[in-house]
Every structure is written in structure tokens, then in C-alpha cells.
VOKE-457088 format. One line per field, with one value per residue (C-alpha): residue number from 1; x, y, z. Coordinates in Angstrom, 1 decimal, padded with zeros to 4 digits, always signed. Layout:
num	(NUM|...)
east	(X|...)
north	(Y|...)
up	(Z|...)
END
This chain:
num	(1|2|3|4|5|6|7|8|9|10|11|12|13|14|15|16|17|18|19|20|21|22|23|24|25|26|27|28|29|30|31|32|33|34|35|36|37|38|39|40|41|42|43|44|45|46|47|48|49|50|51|52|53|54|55|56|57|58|59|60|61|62|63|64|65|66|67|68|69|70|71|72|73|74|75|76|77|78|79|80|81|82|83|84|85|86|87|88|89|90|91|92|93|94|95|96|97|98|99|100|101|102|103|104|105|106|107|108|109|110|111|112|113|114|115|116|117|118|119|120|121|122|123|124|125|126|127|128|129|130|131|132|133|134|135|136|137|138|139|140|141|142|143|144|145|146|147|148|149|150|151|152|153|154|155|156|157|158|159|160|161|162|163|164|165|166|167|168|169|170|171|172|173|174|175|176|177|178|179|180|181|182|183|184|185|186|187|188|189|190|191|192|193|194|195|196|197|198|199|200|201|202|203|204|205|206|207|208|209|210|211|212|213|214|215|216|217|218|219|220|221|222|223|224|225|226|227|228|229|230|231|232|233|234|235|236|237|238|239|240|241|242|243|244|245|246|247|248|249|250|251|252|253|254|255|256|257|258|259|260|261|262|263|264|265|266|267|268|269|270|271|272|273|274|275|276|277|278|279|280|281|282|283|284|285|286|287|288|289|290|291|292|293|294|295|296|297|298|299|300|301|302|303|304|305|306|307|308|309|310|311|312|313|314|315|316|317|318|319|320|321|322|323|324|325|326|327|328|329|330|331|332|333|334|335|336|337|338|339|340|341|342|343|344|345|346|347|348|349|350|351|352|353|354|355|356|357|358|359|360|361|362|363|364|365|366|367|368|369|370|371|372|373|374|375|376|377|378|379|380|381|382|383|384|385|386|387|388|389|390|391|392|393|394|395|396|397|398|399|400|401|402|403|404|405|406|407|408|409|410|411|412|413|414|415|416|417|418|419|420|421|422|423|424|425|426|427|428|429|430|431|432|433|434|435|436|437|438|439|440|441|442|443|444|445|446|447|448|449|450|451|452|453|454|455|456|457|458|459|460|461)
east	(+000.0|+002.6|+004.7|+001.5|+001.4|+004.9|+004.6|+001.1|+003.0|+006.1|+003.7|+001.9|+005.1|+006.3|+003.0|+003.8|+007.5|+006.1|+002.9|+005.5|+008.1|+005.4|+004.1|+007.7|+008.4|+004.7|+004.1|+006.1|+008.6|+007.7|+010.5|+014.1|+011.9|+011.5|+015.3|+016.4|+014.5|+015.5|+019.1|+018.7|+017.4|+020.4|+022.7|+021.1|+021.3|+025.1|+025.7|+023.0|+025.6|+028.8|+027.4|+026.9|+030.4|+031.5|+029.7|+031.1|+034.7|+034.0|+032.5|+035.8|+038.2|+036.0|+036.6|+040.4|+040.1|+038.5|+041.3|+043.6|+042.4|+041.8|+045.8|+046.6|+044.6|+046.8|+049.8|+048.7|+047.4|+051.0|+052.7|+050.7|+051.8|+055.3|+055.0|+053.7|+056.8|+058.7|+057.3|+057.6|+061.4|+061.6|+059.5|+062.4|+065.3|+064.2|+063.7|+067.0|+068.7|+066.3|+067.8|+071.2|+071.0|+069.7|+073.2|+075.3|+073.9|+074.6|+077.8|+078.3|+077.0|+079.5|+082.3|+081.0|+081.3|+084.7|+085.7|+084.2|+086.1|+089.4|+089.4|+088.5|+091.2|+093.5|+092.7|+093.8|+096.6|+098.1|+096.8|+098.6|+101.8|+101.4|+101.2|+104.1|+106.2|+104.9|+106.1|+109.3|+110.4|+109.4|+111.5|+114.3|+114.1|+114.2|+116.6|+118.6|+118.0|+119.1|+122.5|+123.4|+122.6|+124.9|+126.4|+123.4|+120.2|+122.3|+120.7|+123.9|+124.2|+120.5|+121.7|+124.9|+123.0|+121.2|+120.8|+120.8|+120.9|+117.6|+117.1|+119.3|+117.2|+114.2|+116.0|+117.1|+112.9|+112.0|+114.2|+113.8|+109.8|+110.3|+112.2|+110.1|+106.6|+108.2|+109.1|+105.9|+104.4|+105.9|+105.4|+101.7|+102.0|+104.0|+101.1|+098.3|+099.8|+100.5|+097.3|+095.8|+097.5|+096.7|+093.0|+093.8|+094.8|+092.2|+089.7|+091.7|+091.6|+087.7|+087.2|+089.1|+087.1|+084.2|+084.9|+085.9|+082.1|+080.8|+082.8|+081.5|+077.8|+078.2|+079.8|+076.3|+074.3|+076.1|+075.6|+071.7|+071.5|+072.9|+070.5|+067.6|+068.6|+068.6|+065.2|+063.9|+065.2|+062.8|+060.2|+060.4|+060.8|+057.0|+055.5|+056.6|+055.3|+052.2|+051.4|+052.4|+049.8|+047.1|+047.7|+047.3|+044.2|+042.6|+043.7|+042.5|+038.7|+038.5|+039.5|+037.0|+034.4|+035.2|+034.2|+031.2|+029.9|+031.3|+029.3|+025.9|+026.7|+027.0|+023.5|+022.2|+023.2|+022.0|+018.7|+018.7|+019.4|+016.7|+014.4|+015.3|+015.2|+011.3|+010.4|+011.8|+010.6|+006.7|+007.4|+008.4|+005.1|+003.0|+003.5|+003.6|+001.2|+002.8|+006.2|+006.6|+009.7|+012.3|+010.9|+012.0|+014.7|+015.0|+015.7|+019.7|+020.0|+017.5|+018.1|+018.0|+020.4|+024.1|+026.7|+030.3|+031.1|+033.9|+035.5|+035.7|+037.9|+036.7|+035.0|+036.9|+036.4|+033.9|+032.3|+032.6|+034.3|+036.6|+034.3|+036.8|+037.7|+041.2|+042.4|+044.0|+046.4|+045.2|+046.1|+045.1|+044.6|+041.9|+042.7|+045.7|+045.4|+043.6|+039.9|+038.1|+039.0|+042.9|+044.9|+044.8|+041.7|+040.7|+037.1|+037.5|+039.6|+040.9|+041.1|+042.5|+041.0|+040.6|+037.6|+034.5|+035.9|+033.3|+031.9|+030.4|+028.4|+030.9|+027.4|+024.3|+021.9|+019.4|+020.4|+019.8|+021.0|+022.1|+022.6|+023.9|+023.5|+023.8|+027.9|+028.9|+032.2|+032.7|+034.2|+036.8|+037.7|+036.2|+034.3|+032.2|+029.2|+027.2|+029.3|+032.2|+031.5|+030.2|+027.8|+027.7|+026.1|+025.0|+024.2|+022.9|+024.0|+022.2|+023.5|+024.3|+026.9|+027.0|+029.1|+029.9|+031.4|+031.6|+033.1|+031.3|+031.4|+028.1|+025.3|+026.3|+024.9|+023.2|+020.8|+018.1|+017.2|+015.0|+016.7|+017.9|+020.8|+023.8|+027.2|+028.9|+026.2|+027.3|+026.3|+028.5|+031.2|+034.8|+034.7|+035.9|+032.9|+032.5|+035.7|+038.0|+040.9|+041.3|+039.8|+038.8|+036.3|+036.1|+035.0|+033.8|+032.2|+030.1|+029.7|+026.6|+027.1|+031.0|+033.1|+035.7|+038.6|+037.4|+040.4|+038.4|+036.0|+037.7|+041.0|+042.6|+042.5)
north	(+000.0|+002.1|+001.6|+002.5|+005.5|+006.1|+005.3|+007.3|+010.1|+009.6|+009.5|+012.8|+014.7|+013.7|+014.4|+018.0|+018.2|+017.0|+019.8|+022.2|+021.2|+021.5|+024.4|+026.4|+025.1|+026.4|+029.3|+032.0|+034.6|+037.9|+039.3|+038.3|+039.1|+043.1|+042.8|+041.8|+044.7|+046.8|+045.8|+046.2|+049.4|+050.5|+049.4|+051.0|+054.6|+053.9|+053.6|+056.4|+058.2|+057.0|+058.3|+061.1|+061.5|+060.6|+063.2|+065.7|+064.3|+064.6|+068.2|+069.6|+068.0|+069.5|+073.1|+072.2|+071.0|+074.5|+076.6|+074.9|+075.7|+079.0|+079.3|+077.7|+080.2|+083.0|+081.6|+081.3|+085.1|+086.1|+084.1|+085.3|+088.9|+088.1|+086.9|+090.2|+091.8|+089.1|+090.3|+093.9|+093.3|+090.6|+092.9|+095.9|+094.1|+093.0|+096.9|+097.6|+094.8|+095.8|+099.3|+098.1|+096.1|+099.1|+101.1|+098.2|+098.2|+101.8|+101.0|+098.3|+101.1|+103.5|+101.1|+099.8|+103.4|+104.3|+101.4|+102.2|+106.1|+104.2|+102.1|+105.6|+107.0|+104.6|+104.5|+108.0|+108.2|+105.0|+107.7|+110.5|+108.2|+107.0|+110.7|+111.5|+109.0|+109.8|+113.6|+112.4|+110.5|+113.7|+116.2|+113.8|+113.4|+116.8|+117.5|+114.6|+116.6|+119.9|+118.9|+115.6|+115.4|+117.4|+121.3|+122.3|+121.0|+121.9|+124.5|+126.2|+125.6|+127.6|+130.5|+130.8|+130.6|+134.1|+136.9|+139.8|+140.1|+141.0|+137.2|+135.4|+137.0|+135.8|+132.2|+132.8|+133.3|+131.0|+128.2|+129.7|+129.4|+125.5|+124.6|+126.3|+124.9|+121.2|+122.5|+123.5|+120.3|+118.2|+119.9|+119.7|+115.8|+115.6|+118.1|+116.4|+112.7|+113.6|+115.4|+111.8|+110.0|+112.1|+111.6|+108.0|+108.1|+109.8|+107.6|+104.5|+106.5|+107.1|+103.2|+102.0|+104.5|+103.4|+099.8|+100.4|+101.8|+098.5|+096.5|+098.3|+098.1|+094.5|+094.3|+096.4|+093.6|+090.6|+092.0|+092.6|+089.2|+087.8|+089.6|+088.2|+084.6|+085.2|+086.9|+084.1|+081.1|+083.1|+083.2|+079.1|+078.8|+080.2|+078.7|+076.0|+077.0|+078.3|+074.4|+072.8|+075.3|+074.9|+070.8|+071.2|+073.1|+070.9|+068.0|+069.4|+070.6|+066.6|+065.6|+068.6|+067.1|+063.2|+064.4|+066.0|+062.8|+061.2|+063.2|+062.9|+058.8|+059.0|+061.6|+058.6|+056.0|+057.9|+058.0|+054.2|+053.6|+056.6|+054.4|+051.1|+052.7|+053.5|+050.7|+048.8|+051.2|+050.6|+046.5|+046.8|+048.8|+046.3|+042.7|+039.7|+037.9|+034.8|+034.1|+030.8|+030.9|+033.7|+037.0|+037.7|+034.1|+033.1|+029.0|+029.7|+032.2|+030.9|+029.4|+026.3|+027.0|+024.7|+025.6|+025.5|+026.4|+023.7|+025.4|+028.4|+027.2|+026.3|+029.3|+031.9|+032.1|+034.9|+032.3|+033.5|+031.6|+033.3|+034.6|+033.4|+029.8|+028.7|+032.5|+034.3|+037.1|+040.2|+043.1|+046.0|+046.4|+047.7|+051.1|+051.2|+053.2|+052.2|+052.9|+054.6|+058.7|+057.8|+057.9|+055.7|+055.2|+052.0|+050.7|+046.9|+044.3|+043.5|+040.1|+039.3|+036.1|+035.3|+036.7|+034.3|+032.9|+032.3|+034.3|+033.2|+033.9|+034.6|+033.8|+033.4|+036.2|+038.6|+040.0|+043.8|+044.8|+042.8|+044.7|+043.7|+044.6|+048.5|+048.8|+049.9|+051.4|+055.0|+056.2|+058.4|+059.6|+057.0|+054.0|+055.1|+052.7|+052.1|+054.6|+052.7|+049.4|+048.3|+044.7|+044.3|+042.5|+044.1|+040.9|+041.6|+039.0|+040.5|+042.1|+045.0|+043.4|+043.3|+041.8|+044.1|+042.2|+044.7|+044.5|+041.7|+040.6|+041.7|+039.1|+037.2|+038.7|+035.4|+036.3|+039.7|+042.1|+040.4|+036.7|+034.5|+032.9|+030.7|+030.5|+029.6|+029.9|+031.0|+034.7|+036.2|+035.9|+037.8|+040.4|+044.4|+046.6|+050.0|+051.4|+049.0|+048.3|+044.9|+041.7|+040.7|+041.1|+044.0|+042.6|+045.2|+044.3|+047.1|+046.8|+049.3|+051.7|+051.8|+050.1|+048.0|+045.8|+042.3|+040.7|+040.7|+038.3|+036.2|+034.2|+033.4|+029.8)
up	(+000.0|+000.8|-002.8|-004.3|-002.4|-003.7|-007.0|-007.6|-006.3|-008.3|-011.7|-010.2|-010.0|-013.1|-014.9|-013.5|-014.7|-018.2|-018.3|-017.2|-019.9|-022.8|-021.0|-021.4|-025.0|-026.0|-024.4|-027.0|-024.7|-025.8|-024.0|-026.1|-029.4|-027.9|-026.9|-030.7|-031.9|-029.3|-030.1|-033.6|-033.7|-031.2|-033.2|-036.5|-034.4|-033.5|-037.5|-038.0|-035.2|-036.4|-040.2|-038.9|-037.5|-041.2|-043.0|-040.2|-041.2|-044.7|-044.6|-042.5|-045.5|-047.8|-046.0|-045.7|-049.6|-050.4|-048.4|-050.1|-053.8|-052.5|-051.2|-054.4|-056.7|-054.5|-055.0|-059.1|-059.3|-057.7|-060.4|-062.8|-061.2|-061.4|-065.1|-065.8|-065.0|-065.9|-069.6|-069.5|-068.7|-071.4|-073.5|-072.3|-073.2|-076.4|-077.5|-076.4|-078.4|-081.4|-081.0|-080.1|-083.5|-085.2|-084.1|-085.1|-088.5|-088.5|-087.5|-090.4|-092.4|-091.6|-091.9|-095.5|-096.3|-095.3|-096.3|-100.1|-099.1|-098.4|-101.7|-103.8|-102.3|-102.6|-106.6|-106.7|-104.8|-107.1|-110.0|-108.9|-108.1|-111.5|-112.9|-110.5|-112.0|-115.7|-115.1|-113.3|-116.2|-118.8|-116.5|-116.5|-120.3|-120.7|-118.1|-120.6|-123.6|-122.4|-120.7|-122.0|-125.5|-128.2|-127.6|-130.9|-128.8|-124.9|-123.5|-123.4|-127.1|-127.1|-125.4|-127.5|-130.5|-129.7|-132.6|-130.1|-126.7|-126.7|-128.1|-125.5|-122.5|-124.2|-124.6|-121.1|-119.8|-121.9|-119.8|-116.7|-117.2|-118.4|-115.4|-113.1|-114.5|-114.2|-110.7|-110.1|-111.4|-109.2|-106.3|-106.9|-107.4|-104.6|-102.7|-103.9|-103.3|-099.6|-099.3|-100.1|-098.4|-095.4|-096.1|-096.3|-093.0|-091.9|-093.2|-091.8|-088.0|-088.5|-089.5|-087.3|-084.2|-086.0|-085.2|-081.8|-081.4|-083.1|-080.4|-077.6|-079.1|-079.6|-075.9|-074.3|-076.7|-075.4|-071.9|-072.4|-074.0|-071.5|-069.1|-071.0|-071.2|-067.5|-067.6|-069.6|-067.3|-064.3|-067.2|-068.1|-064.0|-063.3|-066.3|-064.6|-061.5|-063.4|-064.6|-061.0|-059.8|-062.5|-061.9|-058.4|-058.2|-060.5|-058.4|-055.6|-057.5|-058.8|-055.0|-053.7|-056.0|-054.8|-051.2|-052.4|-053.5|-050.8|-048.4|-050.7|-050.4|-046.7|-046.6|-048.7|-046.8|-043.5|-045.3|-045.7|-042.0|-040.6|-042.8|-041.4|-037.5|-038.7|-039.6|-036.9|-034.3|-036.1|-036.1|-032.6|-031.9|-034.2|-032.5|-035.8|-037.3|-036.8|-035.5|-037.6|-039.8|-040.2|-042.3|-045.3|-045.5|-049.0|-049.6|-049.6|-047.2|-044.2|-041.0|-042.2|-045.1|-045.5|-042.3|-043.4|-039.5|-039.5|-042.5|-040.2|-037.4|-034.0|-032.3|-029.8|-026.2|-027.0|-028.9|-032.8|-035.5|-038.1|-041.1|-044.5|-044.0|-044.8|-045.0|-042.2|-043.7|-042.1|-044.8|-042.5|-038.5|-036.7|-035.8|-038.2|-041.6|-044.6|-043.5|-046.0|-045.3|-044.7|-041.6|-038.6|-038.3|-039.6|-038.6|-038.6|-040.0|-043.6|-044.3|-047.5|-049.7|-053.8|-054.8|-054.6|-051.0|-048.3|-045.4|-042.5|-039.7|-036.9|-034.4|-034.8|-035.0|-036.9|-040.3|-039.8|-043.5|-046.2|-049.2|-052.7|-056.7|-055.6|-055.4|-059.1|-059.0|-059.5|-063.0|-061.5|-057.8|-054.5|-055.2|-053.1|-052.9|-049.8|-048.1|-049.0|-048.1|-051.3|-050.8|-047.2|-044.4|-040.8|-038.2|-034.5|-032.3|-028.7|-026.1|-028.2|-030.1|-033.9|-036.9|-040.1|-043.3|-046.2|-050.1|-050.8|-054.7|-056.4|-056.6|-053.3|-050.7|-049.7|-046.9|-046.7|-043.6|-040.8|-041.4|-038.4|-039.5|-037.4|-036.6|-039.8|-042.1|-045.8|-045.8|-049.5|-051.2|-051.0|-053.5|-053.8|-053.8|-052.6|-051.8|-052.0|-053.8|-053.8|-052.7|-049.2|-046.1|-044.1|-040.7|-037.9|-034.7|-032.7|-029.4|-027.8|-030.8|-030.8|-033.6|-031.2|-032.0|-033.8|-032.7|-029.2|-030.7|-033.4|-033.3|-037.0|-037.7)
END
């Protein structure tokens, strides 16, 4: 009687453990469901915050980018300034060559000249030399014929041979005025020859002071030339400068213009995110239908979907699993540079794969974003798609902790927004989307809002 006692109240206590059992597996907790939202929409206000942070960056590099073209256009109006002069003296020198040219064919002028003077006079001094010598040799001839040839033609013989006395004075002027006209003839010759060559002289002093004024023209050219060459190295030197500066500027206007569509990405992209907080905040408010099967899961990408968790590597005392099997290189650091607006301020982790490699869940969780087919790269300047992460994947994993992986390769994004998935569940593919500039995942884990180091969560395999 007494083992029936026990045993009827053995069966009644395990009839309670089993109604409370079925009881706790079917009655749905409403509680974790408001924390995933809750969660979610905290962590799409940290990334609504943390854009917000971006565009702020963004819109101080544009002022610095538009003080520097403005410095830069300065620096090209005083170039510009400088070349100005830089002309007028150019523009100087080259009217005093042109009139320094001008004397110096004056000069050659004036030389040609004398020189045509010199060779006239030259002609006539050989013509009086040769009439010199012409009377020279008649004088003597005559002076022959009076005293050497025979006593009837001597002039003696002449004056002898007088009539009257009357007739040997005439004989007597008649000589007399012979000798003194050959007298006289020669000494004009002789006058007239050194009077020419005395202008000869003259000329040759006047060519040769004529010349020494072409030498010193030449001299004042050469040294203006000079000046000039000198002139026109500064000129070549800010045309120079003039293009670096024109180069610059442009650089900087393409760069300036890059931002500006960096910052109307990141406006966009805050757009996307102020939408999703809506729509969460008016889920949260509006309890569902029916809580059987995951929203919005598509056959591949639901919770159900393949696990390659063992390709990942065993899970890290934080309990995630690396996210690209069989790769571990880490091309870029949290915290180191490399994140998308330069310096050392890099976001999250780079892990560098082949393109077409597999991601995975780090942890289980809800799928806050998952976008894909909206990355196109940029002709020119950022790729700046998405904000810059191109295809990418936001999960929540509670407790205010999510998982970022960004670049992925168009057309693999392999779950959508509102899907559970697990640890280790395919999620995309390795690719270089957005701003990237070659392949691999960017990983980021947020903790409460704040981007914090993933090497916290996940150990390489």
C-alpha cells in the first residue's frame, strides 16, 4: 500500500515536470523578441551616429580641400603677377637689343662706307703716283736733252746761239719758265699725293674708331643678351610653376568634387538607415502575425540553409568563429590606416581572400542589413558605394553586439534584412565593392554603438 502511495505520487510529479516542460516550450517569450529589436534598432542609431560622425569628417576635409584651392589660386594670381613683369622686362630688353641692332647696322653702315672712301682713295693716290712717275720721267728726259745730248740741242748751245741780246734774255725766260713749270708740277703731285694720303689716313683713324664703337655696341648687346637669357630662365621657371599650380588646383577641384559625393553617399546612406530605424521602431510597436519561420529568409539564405562552420575554425572564447575559411592574412589592423577617409583610423579588420571565397556567420543572429546589386564602382575619384563598403552585411547577435562584413562581390549577398541565421552559415562571397581596392572582407564588430577591436571576438584559424 505504501509503494502504491509512492509510485502514484512519483507518476503525479512527473506528470507536473512534463505539463511544465510542454508548457515552457509552448508558451512564445515575448521578452528576447523586444530585446532583438530593441538591439537592432540601437545598433542602427550607432551607425545612423557613427554616419553622422562621417559626413562631419568629410565636410571639414572639404573646407580644408576649399582653403587649399583657395591658397593655391593666390599663389597662381602672384605668379601670374610676377610673369607680368617678368614680360615687361623681357619685352624691355628686347627693344634695347632691337635698338642696339639698329646702331650696329649703322655702325656696319659706316664702316661699309669708309671702307668704299678708303678704296677711292687709294685709286687715286696709285693715280697720282702714276702721274708723278709719268712727269718724273718727262722732267728727267728733258733735263737729258738739255744737258746731255749734243752742244746744238744743250741748252747752253741755245743761249749761245742768240741773234741779239735781246734774243738770249728771251732764250734765257723761256728756260727759266720751263724749269720752273716742271718745278711747279711736281710739287703739286707731290702736294696732292701727300694730301691723299693724309685723307687716307684719316679715313683708316675714322674706320678704325668706328669699329671700336661697333665692339662696344656688340659688348652692351652681349651684356643685355645675357641679361635676357637670364630673364627668360625666371620666365620658363614660373611657367613651370604656373602648370604645377594649374595641376594642383585641378587635383585638388577633382578631390574637392570626390568628397562632395562622398558626403551625398554617406546623406544617402543615413537616409537608408533613418528608414530602417522606422520601420523597426513601427514593427516593434505592431506585434507579428505569426512568429513561424524567419521573415524575409530566401531558400539559400534561411536558417535552415548549409553551415560550413567547420571550414571556419573552432570558435573563440567569445564564442565566434573566423568569417573566411582557410584565409588568415590580415592586410590591415583595426585602428591602423587604410579605413576609408585615410589615416589611422581603420574601422575593422581587412582580411584578405581570392575573390569568390566564403563568409560566414561569426554567431548566430538577426540580419539587420544585407545589401547587394547596388555597389557599381565610380568612374573616376572613390568607389564610393554604400558609403564605402560596397555589398555588405549588418548581423545583431544581442547584447548590443553586432558583426559588419563589407566589399562583398556583387550578386552574393546570400541572406536579406530580418533573417535569423547561425554560426557559420554562408552569408556572400569575397569580392571588392565599394571602396576598396582589392579583394577581401572588411570585418567590424560594434559593441553598444561603438566600432571596437574584432580581434576581441575572433581568433585566426
Amino acid at each position: 500500500m505504501e509503494q502504491l502511495s509512492k509510485r502514484s505520487k512519483a507518476k503525479r510529479i512527473l506528470a507536473c515536470a512534463v505539463a511544465l516542460i510542454v508548457l515552457t516550450v509552448t508558451i512564445p517569450i515575448a521578452s528576447p523578441a523586444k530585446e532583438v529589436k530593441a538591439a537592432s534598432i540601437s545598433d542602427l542609431q550607432s551607425q545612423l551616429n557613427q554616419l553622422q560622425k562621417d559626413k562631419s569628417s568629410l565636410t571639414s576635409q572639404l573646407d580644408a580641400l576649399g582653403n587649399s584651392i583657395s591658397d593655391e589660386e593666390e599663389k597662381l594670381e602672384g605668379y601670374k603677377e610676377v610673369m607680368a613683369n617678368i614680360k615687361e622686362q623681357l619685352d624691355l630688353y628686347q627693344q634695347q637689343i632691337d635698338a642696339v641692332n639698329l646702331q650696329i647696322d649703322e655702325k656696319n653702315a659706316a664702316i661699309a662706307e669708309k671702307n668704299q672712301e678708303i678704296e677711292k682713295t687709294n685709286a687715286e693716290i696709285s693715280e697720282k703716283e702714276k702721274t708723278l712717275e709719268e712727269t718724273d720721267e718727262l722732267f728727267k728726259e728733258r733735263l737729258a736733252a738739255n744737258y746731255v745730248n749734243s752742244s746744238s740741242s744743250s741748252t747752253l748751245s741755245l743761249l749761245f746761239g742768240a741773234q741779239s741780246f735781246s734774243d738770249f734774255l728771251t732764250r734765257v725766260e723761256v728756260i727759266k719758265n720751263i724749269a720752273e713749270k716742271d718745278s711747279d708740277l711736281m710739287d703739286e703731285l707731290t702736294k696732292q699725293k701727300a694730301e691723299l694720303q693724309s685723307l687716307k689716313d684719316d679715313l683708316e683713324t675714322t674706320k678704325e674708331e668706328i669699329e671700336d664703337e661697333k665692339a662696344e655696341i656688340e659688348k652692351k648687346k652681349a651684356d643685355i643678351v645675357t641679361l635676357q637669357a637670364n630673364v627668360q630662365a625666371k620666365s620658363d621657371e614660373y611657367d613651370s610653376l604656373i602648370s604645377q599650380s594649374k595641376t594642383l588646383i585641378s587635383n585638388l577641384n577633382a578631390q574637392q568634387s570626390s568628397v562632395e559625393d562622398n558626403i551625398a553617399a554617406l546623406e544617402a546612406e543615413n537616409d537608408y538607415i533613418q528608414q530602417q530605424i522606422e520601420q523597426a521602431q513601427q514593427a516593434q510597436q505592431t506585434p507579428p502575425a505569426s512568429d513561424s519561420g524567419s521573415s524575409g529568409s530566401s531558400g539559400s539564405g534561411s536558417s535552415s540553409g548549409s553551415s560550413d562552420s567547420g571550414s571556419g575554425g573552432g570558435a573563440s572564447s567569445a564564442g565566434y568563429i573566423w568569417p573566411v575559411p582557410n584565409y588568415s592574412y590580415v592586410s590591415c589592423e583595426f585602428g591602423s590606416g587604410g579605413n576609408l577617409w585615410g589615416g589611422n583610423n581603420h574601422n575593422g579588420m581587412d582580411i584578405a581572400a581570392p575573390g569568390g571565397n566564403s563568409i560566414l556567420a561569426c554567431k548566430g543572429g538577426t540580419v539587420i542589413i544585407a545589401k547587394d546589386g547596388n555597389a557599381a564602382v565610380q568612374d573616376g575619384g572613390y568607389r564610393w558605394a554604400n558609403g564605402g563598403y560596397g555589398n555588405y552585411v549588418v548581423i545583431d547577435h544581442g547584447n548590443g553586439i553586432q558583426t559588419l562584413y563589407a566589399h562583398m562581390r556583387q550578386g552574393s549577398v546570400n541572406v536579406s534584412a530580418g533573417q535569423t541565421v547561425s554560426q557559420g552559415q554562408l552569408i556572400g562571397l569575397v569580392g571588392t565593392t565599394g571602396n576598396s581596392t582589392g579583394n577581401h572582407c572588411h570585418l567590424e564588430v560594434r559593441k553598444n554603438g561603438v566600432r571596437v577591436n574584432p580581434r576581441g571576438y575572433v581568433t585566426e584559424p
